[in-house]
Each structure stands twice: as structure tokens, then as C-alpha cells.
BAKEPA-384780 format. One record per residue (C-alpha): z, y, x negated. Coordinates in steps of 0.05 Angstrom, whole numbers, padded with zeros to 5 digits, always signed. Each point is the difference from the previous one (the first is absolute). Example, Ala and Ser with C-alpha at 12.3 -4.5 7.8 and 13.67 -1.06 7.14 Angstrom:
2
+00156-00090-00246
-00013+00069-00027
// end
This chain:
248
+00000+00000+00000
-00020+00067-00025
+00040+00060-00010
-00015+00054+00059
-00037+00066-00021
+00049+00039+00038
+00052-00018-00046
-00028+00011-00056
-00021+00075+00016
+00078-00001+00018
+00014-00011-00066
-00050+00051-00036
+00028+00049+00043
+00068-00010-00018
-00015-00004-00076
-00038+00070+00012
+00051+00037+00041
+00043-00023-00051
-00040+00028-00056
-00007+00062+00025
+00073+00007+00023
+00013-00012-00080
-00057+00048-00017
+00019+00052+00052
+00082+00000-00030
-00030+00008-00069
-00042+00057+00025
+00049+00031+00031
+00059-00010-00058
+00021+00064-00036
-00026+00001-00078
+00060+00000-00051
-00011+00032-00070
+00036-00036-00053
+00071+00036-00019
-00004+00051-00054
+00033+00042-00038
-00028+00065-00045
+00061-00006-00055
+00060-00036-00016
+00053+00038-00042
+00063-00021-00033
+00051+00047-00015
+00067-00002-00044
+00035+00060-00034
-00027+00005-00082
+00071-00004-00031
+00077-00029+00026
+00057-00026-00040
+00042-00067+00002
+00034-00005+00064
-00045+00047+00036
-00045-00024+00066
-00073+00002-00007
-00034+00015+00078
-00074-00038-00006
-00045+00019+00054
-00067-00034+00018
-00040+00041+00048
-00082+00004+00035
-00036+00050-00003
-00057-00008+00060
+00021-00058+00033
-00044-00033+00059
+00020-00050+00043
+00061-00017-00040
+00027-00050+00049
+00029-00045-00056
+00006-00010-00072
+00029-00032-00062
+00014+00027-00068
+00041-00007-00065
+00034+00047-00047
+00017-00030-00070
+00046+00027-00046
+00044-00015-00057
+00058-00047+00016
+00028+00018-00075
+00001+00072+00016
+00012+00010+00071
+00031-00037+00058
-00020+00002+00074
+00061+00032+00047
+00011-00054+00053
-00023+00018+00065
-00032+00071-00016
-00074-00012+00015
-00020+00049+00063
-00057-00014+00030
-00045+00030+00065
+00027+00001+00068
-00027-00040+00058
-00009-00065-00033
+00026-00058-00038
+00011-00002-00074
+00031-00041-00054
+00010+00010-00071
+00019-00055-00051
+00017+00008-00067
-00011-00064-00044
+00045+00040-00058
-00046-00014-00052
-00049+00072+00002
-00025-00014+00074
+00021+00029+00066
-00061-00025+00059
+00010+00046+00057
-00032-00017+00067
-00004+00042+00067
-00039-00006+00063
-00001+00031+00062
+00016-00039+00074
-00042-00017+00059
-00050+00054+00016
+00034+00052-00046
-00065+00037-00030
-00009-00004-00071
+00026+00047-00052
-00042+00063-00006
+00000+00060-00059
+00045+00015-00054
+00058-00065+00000
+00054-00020-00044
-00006-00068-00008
+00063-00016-00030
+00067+00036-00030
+00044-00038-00059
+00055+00017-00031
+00020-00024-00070
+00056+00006-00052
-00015+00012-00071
+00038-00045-00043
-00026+00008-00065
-00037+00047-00047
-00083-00006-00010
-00054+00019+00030
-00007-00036+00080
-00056-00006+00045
-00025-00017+00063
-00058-00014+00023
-00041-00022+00072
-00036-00064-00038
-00028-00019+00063
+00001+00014+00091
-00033-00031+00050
-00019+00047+00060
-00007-00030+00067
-00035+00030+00069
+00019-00009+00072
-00054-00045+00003
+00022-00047-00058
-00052+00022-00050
+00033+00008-00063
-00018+00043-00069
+00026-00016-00068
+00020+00052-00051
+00019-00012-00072
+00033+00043-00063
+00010+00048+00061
+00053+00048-00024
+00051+00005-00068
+00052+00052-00031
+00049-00001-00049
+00081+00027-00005
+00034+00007-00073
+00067-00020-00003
+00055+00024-00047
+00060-00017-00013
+00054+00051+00001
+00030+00026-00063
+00075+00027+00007
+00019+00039-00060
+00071+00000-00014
+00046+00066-00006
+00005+00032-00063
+00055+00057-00036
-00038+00053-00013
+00029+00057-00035
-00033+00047+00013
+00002+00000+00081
+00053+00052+00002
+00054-00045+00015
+00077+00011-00038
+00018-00060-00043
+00064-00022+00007
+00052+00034-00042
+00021-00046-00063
+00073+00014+00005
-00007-00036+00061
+00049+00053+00041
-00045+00034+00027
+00003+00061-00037
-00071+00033-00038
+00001-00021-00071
+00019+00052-00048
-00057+00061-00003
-00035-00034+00057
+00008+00079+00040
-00010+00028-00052
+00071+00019-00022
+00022-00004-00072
+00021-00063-00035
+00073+00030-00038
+00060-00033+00028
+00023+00029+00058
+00058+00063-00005
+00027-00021+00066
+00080+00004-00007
+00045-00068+00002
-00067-00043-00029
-00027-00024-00064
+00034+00023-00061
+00011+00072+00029
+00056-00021+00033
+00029-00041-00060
-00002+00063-00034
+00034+00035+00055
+00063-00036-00002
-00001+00000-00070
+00007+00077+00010
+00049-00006+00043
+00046-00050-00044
-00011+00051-00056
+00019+00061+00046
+00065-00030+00022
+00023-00028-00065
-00012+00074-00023
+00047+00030+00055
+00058-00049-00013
+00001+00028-00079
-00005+00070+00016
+00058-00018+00057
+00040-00034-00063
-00017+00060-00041
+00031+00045+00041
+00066-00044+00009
+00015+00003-00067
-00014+00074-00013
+00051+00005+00055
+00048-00038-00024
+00000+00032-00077
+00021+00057+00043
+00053-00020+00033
+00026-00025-00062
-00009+00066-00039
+00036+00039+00055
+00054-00035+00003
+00021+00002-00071
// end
């Protein structure tokens, strides 16, 4: 028994409705351009010391269609270490950042649902790190991948690098100068100015009751009395001769 014509045109026309449906949602399907960017920069201040934090920022310059994308900064794990949880990234989306610890941190963000894709000037990504020893560290973007709403992707490579020089602090201890106008402590160790520090003159001093001024002075004064008592004797005896003369 043979197969009836009728359903065989049936089944052209099914195949050809449903070619052109497929043809016709094709037609009618908006055209995506691929996700671009016009620049990537990477920016980190020139010079910092040990101990200070070093802000990296990774930013596009012209984005379109930046729906999602993945990137990685290197750096120098000798030099530097990432500050846990410090990476900031765009609003509106989904990100995570992993640092391996070695000189790699992969950052990766994308928007949700129907959110439309990134558009203009973006920063991609903000990192903060600690600088732990002296030399000369840097970053750099060695590679991103840059994805549209419509899953096409680009691939950019050696996108972005800088540099920060870190030093390490030098203290320099205090030191006795001199000549900075300060007083040195008096050698006597009383207090008092040392002799012809004000300018006054170096002879003993003439004040009364010290040094050998006042040995001298009751010296004097031994000498005066002893003197008085004689003359006092003196006089007795004079006296007395009297007496004696006038009575005879």
C-alpha cells in the first residue's frame, strides 16, 4: 500500500512553515556587536614606603556592551601583599575576586537578567595592597576577556601595567648638638652656672663669712681682743704703782 499524496504535501508544508518560522526569528533578531573597549588603564601611586597601602585601579575607557568580563592583575607577591577583601567592583552585578597569593588576583563581574551591558568610561576593578618590602613593584592587566549580552566574547592581552617604588623608612636617631642653643648642664652638678659662665669674674668671692675671708676675719678678731685684755692689764698695773707710791 502506497503512501497518500495528501500526506506527504502535509509534511512539506510543515517542514516549510517551519523553515520560515526559523528564518523569519532570525530576521527579525536584533544584531549584537561584539563588546569593546577603546583603553584599559592601570593606575598605582609612583612611590610609598614599608607599611604603606598601595590603591590599584583597573578602569575602560569606551566600553560597549560590557555585560560581562574577566581579567587579571599580577603583581609581586615579594613586594606587595593583597588587603583581604578590598577589591570594589561595579554595581548591579555579580563579581568575585580570588587571589591565588602567588602574583595573581582574577577578578570576574557580570551583570543579572536583562540588566544592559556596561556602557562608557568603567572601573573595572579597585585593589588595595600593602607594601612589605623595598624594590621596585608592578602590576600589570596580562590578560581580560570581555563578554556581550549576547554571549559573544573579545579577548585582550598585555592590556594595561604601572609601577610603585617602595622604600623603606630610615629613622635617624637623636643627636647632642652643641650648638642648638640649649644650656648644658652645670658640672658642679648644683645647679649653679660654672664660674665666668655670665660673665662675672673668676677671683674668689669677697662675700663675708666664706672662703678664706672669713678665716681671716676671726683671726682679726682673736688679735683685736687679745690686744684689749693687755692694754686692760696695762692699765691695772699703772694703777696699782700708784696706789703704792701714795701711800708711802
Amino acid at each position: 500500500m502506497t503512501r497518500s499524496p495528501s500526506r506527504r504535501r502535509l509534511g512539506r508544508r510543515a517542514a516549510l512553515v517551519g523553515g520560515l518560522a526559523v528564518a523569519a526569528t532570525a530576521l527579525t533578531a536584533p544584531a549584537h556587536a561584539a563588546p569593546s573597549v577603546s583603553d584599559v588603564t592601570l593606575d598605582a601611586p609612583s612611590s610609598v614606603e614599608v607599611g604603606a597601602p598601595i590603591t590599584v585601579t583597573v578602569a575602560a575607557a569606551g566600553a560597549v556592551d560590557l555585560y560581562a568580563y574577566d581579567l587579571a592583575v599580577s603583581y609581586d607577591p615579594d613586594l606587595v601583599e593583597l588587603v583581604e577583601d578590598s577589591a570594589v567592583t561595579p554595581d548591579g552585578g555579580f563579581s568575585d575576586v580570588v587571589d591565588d597569593a602567588a602574583g595573581t588576583v582574577s577578578v570576574t563581574h557580570t551583570r543579572l537578567g536583562t540588566s544592559p551591558g556596561l556602557a562608557g568610561d568603567v572601573t573595572l576593578a579597585t585593589l588595595t595592597f600593602t607594601a612589605v618590602a623595598d624594590g621596585d613593584a608592578r602590576f600589570a592587566v596580562p590578560k581580560a576577556t570581555l563578554v556581550g549580552a549576547d554571549a559573544t566574547t573579545a579577548s585582550l592581552t598585555d592590556a594595561a601595567a604601572a609601577s610603585t617604588t617602595v622604600t623603606t623608612v630610615v629613622t635617624t636617631p637623636p643627636t647632642d648638638d652643641p650648638t642648638d642653643g640649649t644650656t648644658s648642664p652645670s658640672p658642679t652638678g648644683d645647679g649653679s652656672a660654672a664660674p665666668g659662665a655670665d660673665g662675672a669674674s673668676d677671683s674668689p668671692s669677697t662675700s663675708v663669712g666664706s672662703g678664706s675671708l672669713a678665716s681671716t676675719g676671726a683671726s682679726v678678731a682673736w688679735f683685736v681682743g687679745a690686744a684689749l685684755l693687755a692694754v686692760a692689764a696695762g692699765v691695772g698695773i699703772l694703777w696699782a704703782r700708784r696706789r703704792a707710791v701714795a701711800s708711802r
